[in-house]
N, C-alpha and C positions, 0 to 999 in steps of 0.2 A: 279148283279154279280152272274153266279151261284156258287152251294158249289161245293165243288172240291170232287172227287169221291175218297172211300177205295185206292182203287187201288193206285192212285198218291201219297197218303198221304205214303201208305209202302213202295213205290218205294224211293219218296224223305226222309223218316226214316230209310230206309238203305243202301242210299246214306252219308247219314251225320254220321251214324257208321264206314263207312269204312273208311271217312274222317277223325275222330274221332280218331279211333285206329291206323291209317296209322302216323297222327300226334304226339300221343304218345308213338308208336313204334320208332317214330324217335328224336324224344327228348332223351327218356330212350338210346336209343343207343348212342346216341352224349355225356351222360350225362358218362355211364360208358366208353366210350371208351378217354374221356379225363381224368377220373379218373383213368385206369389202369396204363397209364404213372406215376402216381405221386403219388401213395399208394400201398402199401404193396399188395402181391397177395392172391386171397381168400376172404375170407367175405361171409356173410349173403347174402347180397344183389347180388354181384353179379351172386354167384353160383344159390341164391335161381331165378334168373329170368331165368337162362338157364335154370335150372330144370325145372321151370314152363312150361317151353316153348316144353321141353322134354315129359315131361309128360302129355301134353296139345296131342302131337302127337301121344301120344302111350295109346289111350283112352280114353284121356280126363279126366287125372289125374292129373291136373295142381297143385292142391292143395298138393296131396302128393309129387309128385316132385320137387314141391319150398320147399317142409320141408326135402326131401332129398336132396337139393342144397344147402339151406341153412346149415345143418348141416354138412355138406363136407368142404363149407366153409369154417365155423368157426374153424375145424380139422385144414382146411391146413393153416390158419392165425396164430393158435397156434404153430403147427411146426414151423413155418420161426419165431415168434417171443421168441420162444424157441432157437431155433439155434442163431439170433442175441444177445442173454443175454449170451450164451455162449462165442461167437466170442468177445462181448465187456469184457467178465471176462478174456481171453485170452487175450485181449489189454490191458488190465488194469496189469495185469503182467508184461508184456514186456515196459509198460508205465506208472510207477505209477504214480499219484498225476496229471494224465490227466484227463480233465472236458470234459464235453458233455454228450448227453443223450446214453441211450445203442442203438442207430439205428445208430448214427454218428460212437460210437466206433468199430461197427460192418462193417460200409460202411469202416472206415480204416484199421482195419483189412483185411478186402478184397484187397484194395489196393495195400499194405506191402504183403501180402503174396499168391499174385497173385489166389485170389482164385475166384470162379461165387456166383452170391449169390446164396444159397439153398445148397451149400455141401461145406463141411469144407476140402476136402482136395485141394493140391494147383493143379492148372491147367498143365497136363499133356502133355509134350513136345511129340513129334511124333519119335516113338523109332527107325525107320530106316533114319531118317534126315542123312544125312552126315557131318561134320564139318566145310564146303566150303559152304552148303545148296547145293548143287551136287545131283546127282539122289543118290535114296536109293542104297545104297549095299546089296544084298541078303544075309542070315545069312549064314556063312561060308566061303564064298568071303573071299580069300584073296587079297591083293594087294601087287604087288610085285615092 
């Protein structure tokens, strides 16, 4: 049998990288895209892989841009989990001697006072609605 020449051996070595990385590109995406459904927004991991991936395009700075995704992050994790400790100290008011952790008191407070999660004020009706749901009335219309 003869030896198989350079050539064939780099060919078939980066054949099996792209294989390789095509496969764990698609994992890590299946992996985060069923985890955004069902965890909090932000994190280490998931910003740090965009960044990577950002940074990767923009000279090949992969590493600094997973530590600037990451650290973004963990920022915006802290925010929402900042707001929901506040949301549930405001249910805990309006509800004393109610149990759950502060994410559930937080998701009911949303509920109860129609609000999105990430801003604490309540969801904003559309200021030309009509009373009928009718077309808007322009401001100074009158109706006689």
């Amino acid at each position: 049998m003869p030896a198989p020449n350079r050539q064939a051996l780099e060919k078939t070595d980066k054949r099996m990288r792209k294989i390789v990385t095509l496969g764990l590109a698609t994992i890590m995406a299946a992996t985060i895209g069923t985890a955004a459904n069902a965890s909090e927004p932000g994190g280490c991991l998931k910003y740090g892989a965009a960044g990577a991936v950002g940074g990767h395009m923009a000279n090949h700075h992969g590493v600094l841009g997973a530590a600037a995704g990451c650290a973004a992050g963990m920022y915006r994790r802290h925010e929402y989990r900042k707001e929901a400790r506040a949301k549930a100290a405001l249910y805990d008011k309006e509800h004393p001697g109610s149990k759950g952790t502060y994410q559930q008191k937080a998701t009911a407070y949303d509920v109860e006072h129609s609000t999105t999660p990430g801003t604490m004020q309540p969801n904003q009706q559309q200021p030309n609605a009509g009373p009928q749901g009718g077309e808007a009335q322009p401001e100074g219309a009158q109706h006689l």
